[in-house]
C-alpha positions in Angstrom: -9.7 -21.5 1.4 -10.7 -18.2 0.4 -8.3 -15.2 0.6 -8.6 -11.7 -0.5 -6.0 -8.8 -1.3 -5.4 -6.4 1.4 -3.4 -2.9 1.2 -1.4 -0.5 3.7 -0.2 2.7 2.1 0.4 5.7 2.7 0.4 9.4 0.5 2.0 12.5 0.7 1.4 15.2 -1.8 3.8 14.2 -3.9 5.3 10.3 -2.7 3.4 7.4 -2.3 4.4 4.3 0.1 2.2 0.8 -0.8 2.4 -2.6 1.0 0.3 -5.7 -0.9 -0.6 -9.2 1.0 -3.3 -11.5 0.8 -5.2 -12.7 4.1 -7.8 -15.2 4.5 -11.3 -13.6 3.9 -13.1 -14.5 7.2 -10.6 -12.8 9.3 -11.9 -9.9 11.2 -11.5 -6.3 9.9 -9.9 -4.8 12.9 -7.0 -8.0 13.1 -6.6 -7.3 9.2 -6.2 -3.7 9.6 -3.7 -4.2 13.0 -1.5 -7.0 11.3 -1.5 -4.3 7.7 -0.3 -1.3 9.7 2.4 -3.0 12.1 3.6 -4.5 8.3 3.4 -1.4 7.1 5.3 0.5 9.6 8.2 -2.5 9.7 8.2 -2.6 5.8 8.3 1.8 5.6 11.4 2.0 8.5 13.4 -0.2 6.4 13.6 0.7 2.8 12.5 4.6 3.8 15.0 4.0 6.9 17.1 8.0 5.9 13.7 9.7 6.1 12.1 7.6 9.2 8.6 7.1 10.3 8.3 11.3 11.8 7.3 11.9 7.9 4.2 9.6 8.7 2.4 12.4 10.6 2.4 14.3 7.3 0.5 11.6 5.4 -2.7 10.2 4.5 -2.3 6.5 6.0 -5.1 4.0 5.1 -5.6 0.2 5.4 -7.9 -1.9 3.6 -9.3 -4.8 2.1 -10.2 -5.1 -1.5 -12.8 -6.7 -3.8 -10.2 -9.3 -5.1 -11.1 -12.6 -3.7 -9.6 -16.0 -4.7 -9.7 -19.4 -3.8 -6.7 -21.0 -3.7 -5.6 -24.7 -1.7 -4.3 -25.3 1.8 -0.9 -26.6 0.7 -0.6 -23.1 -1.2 -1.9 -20.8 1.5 0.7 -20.8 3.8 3.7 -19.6 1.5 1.1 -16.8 -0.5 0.3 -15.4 3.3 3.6 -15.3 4.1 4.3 -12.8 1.2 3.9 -9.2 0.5 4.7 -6.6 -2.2 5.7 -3.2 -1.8 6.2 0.3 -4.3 7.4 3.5 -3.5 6.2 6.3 -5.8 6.9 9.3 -7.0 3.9 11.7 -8.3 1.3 13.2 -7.0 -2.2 13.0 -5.3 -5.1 14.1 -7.3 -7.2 15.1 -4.5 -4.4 17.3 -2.5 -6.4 17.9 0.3 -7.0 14.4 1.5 -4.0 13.3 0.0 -6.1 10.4 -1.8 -6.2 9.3 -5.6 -2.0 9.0 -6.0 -1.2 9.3 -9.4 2.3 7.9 -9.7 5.0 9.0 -12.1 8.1 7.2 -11.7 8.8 3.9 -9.3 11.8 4.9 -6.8 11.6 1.5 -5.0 9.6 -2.0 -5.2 10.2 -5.2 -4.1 8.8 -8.6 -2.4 8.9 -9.2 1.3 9.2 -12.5 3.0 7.3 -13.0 6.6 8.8 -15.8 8.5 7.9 -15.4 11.8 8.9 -12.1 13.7 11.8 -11.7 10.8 10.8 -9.3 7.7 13.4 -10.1 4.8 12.5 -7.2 1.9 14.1 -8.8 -1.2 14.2 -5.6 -3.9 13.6 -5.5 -7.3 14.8 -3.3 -10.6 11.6 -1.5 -11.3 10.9 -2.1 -15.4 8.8 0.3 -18.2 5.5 -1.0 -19.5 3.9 -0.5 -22.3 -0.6 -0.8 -22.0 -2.1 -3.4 -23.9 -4.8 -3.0 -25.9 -7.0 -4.5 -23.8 -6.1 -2.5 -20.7 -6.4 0.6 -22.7 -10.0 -0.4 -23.9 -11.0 -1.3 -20.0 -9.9 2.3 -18.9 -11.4 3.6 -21.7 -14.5 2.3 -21.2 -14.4 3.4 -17.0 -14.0 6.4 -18.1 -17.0 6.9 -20.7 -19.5 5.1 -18.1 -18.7 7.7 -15.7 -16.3 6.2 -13.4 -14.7 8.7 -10.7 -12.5 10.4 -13.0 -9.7 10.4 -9.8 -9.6 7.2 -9.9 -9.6 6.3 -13.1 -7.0 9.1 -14.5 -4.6 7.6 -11.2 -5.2 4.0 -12.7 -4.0 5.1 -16.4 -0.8 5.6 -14.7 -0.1 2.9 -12.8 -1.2 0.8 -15.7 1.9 2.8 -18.0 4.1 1.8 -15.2 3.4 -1.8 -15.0 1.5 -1.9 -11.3 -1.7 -3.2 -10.5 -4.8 -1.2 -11.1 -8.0 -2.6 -11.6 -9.2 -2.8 -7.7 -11.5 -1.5 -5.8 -12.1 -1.7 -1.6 -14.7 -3.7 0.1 -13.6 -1.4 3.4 -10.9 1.0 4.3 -9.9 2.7 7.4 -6.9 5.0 8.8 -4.5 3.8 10.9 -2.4 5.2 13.2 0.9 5.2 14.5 2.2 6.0 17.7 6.2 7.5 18.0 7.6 7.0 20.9 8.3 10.2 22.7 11.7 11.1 24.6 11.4 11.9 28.1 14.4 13.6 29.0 14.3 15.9 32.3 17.0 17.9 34.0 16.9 15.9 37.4 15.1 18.9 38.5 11.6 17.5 36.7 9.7 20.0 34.3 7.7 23.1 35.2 
């Protein structure tokens, strides 16, 4: 079976909020993108639980599905789609004013989460310092002198120093949205 690397995250000018799966490959766009953002939301409340999903409306939020495809067997399928990863940065976006291209600084939070059923079970971990191997430093390097968006490759640089995944790019993307539920509170009277 074939499954490819999906994404939910979203930026502010200065924090970034990232959720990682895998999902099989021929699944629709639109179930990928509905399943990413309900994870997304469930994963946020819970580790960002203080700050609460009212600072989404103040940040770029954006699901897709990248060009990393694997194939991997049916025995092992079921526990890898059952998983997720998640980072919270600190940072900031290199285009400000669509809050794209985050270019983190410092890890605040990142962990694995468990999907078993309807229960989410975030398992964290102590984020570490990296150093670049050569290699990685000759593969930016390189982006960079074929002409590569220079965004995106100055924001990879420093995920690379802080040991995170970099090397992606999307097949599709999309925003997604989130609806808060609103209070209804009346007088008796009813409103005017």
């Amino acid at each position: 079976m074939r499954i490819a690397q999906v994404c939910a995250y979203a930026n502010w000018s200065t924090e970034a909020f990232e959720v990682w799966k895998w999902c099989r490959s021929d699944r629709p766009s639109k179930e990928i993108a509905r399943e990413m953002g309900s994870l997304f939301l469930v994963v946020f409340s819970r580790v960002n639980g203080v700050r609460g999903l009212e600072e989404l409306k103040y940040a770029s939020r954006t699901v897709g599905k990248t060009d990393v495809e694997v194939e991997v067997t049916t025995e092992a399928t079921s526990k890898i789609l059952q998983e997720a990863r998640f980072t919270h940065y600190l940072g900031r976006c290199l285009d400000k004013e669509r809050l794209q291209y985050f270019a983190p600084s410092k890890v605040l939070s990142k962990g694995t989460v468990v999907i078993q059923g309807d229960n989410v079970i975030i398992q964290y971990e102590e984020p570490k310092s990296h150093k670049l191997s050569d290699e990685d430093k000759k593969v930016l390097i390189i982006r960079k002198i074929l002409g590569d968006d220079p965004l995106r490759v100055s924001s990879d640089i420093l995920r690379a120093s802080l040991g995170q995944d970099w090397n992606y790019l999307f097949d599709w993307k999309e925003q997604f949205h989130i609806r808060l539920k609103r209070s209804s509170k009346t007088n008796g009277a009813g409103t005017r």
